[in-house]
FIVEX-812253 format. One record per residue (C-alpha): residue number from 0; residue in three letters; y negated, z, x. Coordinates in nm, 3 decimals. Layout:
BEGIN
@n:NUM | res:Ala | north:Y | up:Z | east:X
...
end
This chain:
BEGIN
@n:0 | res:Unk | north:1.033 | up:0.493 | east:0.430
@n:1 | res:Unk | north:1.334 | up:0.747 | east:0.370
@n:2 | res:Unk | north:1.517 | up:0.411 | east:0.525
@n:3 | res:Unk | north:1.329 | up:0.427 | east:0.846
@n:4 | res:Unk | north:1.061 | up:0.267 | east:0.973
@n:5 | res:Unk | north:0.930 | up:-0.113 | east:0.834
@n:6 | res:Unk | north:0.736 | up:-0.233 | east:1.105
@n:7 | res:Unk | north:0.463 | up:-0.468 | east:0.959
@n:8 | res:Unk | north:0.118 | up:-0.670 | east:1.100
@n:9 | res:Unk | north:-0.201 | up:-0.653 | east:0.944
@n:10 | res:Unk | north:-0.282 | up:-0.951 | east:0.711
@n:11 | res:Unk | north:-0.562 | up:-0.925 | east:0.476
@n:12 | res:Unk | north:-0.836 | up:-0.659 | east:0.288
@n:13 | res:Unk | north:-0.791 | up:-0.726 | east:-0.067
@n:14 | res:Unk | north:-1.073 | up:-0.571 | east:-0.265
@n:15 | res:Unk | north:-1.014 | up:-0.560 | east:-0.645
@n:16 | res:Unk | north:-0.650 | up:-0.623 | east:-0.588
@n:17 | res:Unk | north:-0.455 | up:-0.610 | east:-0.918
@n:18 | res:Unk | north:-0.085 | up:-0.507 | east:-0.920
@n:19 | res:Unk | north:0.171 | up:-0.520 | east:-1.233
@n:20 | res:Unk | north:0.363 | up:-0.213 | east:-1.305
@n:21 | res:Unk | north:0.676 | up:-0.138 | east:-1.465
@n:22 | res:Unk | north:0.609 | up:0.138 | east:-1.694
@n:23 | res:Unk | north:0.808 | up:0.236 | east:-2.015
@n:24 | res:Unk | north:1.005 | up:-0.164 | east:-2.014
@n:25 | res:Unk | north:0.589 | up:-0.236 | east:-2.044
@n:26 | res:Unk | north:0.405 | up:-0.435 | east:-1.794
@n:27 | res:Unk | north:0.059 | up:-0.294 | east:-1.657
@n:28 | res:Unk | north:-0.161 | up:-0.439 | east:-1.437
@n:29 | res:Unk | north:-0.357 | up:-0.182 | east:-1.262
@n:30 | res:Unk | north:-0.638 | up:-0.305 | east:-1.029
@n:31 | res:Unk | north:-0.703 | up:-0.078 | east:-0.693
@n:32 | res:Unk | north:-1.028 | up:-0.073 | east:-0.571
@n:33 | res:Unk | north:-0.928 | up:-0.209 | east:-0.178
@n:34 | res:Unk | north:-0.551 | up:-0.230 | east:-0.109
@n:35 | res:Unk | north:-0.437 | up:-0.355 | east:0.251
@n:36 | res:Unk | north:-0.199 | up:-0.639 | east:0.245
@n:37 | res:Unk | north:0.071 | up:-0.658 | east:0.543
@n:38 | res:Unk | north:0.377 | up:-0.864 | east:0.616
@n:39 | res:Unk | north:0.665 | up:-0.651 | east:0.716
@n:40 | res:Unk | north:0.925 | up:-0.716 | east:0.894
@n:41 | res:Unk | north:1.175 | up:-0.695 | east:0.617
@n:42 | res:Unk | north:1.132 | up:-0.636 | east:0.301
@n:43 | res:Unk | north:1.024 | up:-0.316 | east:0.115
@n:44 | res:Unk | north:1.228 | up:-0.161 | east:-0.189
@n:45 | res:Unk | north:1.191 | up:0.058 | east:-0.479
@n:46 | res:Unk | north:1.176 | up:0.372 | east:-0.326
@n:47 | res:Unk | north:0.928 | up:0.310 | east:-0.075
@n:48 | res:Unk | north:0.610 | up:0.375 | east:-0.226
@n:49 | res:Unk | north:0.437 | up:0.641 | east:-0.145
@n:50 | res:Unk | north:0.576 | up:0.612 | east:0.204
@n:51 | res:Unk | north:0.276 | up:0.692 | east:0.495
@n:52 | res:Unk | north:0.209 | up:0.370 | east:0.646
@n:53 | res:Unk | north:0.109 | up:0.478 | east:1.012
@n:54 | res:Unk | north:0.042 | up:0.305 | east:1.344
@n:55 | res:Unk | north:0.286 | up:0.185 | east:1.615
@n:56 | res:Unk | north:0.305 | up:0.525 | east:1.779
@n:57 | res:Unk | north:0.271 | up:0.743 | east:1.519
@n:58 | res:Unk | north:-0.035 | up:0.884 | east:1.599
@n:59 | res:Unk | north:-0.272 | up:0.801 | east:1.307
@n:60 | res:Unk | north:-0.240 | up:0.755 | east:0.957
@n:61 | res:Unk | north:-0.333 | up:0.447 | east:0.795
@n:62 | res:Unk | north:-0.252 | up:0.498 | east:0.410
@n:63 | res:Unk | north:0.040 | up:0.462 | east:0.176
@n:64 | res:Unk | north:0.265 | up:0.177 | east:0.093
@n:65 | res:Unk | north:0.215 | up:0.132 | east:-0.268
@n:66 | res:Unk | north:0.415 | up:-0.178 | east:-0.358
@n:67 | res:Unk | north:0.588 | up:-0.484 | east:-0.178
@n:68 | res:Unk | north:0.726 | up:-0.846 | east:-0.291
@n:69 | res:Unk | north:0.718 | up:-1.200 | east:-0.179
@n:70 | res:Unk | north:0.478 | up:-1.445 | east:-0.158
@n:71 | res:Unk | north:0.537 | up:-1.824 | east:-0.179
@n:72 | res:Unk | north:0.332 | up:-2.024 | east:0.128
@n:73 | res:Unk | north:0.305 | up:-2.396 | east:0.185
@n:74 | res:Unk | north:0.417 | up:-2.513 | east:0.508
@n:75 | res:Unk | north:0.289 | up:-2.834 | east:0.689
@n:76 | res:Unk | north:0.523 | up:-3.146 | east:0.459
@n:77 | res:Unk | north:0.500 | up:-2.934 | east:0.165
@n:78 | res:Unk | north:0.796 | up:-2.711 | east:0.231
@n:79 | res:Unk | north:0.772 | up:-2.333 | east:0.010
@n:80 | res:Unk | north:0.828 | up:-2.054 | east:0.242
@n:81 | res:Unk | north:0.906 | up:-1.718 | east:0.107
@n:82 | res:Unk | north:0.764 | up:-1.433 | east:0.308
@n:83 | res:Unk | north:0.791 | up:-1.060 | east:0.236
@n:84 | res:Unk | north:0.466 | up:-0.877 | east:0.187
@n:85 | res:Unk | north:0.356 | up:-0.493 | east:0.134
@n:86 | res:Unk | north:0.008 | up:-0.361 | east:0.001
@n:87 | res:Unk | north:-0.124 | up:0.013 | east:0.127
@n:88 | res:Unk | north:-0.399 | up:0.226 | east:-0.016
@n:89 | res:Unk | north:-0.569 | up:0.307 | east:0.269
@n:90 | res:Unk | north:-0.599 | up:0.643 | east:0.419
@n:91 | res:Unk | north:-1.005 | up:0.670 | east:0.286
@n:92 | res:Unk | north:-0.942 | up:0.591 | east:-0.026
@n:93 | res:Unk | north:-0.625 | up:0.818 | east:-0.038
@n:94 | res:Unk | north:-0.834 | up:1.123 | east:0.042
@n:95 | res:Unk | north:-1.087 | up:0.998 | east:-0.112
@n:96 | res:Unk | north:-1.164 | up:1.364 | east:-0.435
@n:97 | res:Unk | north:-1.287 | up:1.108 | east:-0.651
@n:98 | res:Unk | north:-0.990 | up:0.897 | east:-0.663
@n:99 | res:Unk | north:-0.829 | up:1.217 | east:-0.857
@n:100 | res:Unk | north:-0.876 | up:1.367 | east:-1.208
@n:101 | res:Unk | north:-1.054 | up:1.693 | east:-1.157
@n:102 | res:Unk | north:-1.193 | up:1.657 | east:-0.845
@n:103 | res:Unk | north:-1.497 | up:1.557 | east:-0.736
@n:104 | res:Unk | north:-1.684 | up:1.372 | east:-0.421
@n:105 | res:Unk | north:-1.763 | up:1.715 | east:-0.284
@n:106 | res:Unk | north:-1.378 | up:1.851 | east:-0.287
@n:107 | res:Unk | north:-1.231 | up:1.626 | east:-0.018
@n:108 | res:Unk | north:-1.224 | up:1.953 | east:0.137
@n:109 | res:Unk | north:-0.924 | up:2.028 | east:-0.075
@n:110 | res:Unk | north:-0.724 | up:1.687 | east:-0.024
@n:111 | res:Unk | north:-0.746 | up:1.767 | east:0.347
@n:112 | res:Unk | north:-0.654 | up:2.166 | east:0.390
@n:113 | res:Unk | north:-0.342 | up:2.203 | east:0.653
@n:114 | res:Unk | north:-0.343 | up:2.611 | east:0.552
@n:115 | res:Unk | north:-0.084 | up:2.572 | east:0.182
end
């Protein structure tokens, strides 16, 4: 994040994953396709998405931190623990040309170009 790094483990794939939005004072669930759920470290703030979620050294990209908030578990004698979670895209789907209006399966070409 523009913060630093959010170090995070691996929890869950959740396929058809729906997330609500903020958009206009309106509320819009949008469900991804696969979304990667993680429990970081600390928690994640507005701001973050569209941060590059990446592994411990750097070296490969994993996808992009899309959205973050808490989740409420059940400990053993019924306690509630909150826990901070984060959900990524991951990095196939974000280069994924169909994911994006205009493109098409044949133009990941484009989504991957280093020469701008």
């Amino acid at each position: 994040t523009s913060r630093g790094e959010i170090p995070a483990k691996w929890m869950r794939i959740r396929p058809g994953c729906s997330i609500n939005y903020q958009l206009g004072g309106v509320i819009v669930p949008v469900v991804h396709e696969i979304l990667i759920e993680s429990s970081p470290n600390e928690m994640t703030e507005k701001g973050d998405s569209g941060s590059p979620v990446v592994s411990l050294d750097g070296s490969v990209y994993l996808g992009m931190h899309i959205a973050g908030g808490y989740v409420e578990r059940q400990m053993a004698g019924g306690n509630i623990q909150r826990e901070p979670v984060a959900y990524m895209i991951p990095a196939y789907e974000v280069l994924r040309a169909r994911n994006y209006l205009g493109l098409t399966g044949g133009d990941e070409q484009l989504l991957l170009a280093t020469d701008f």
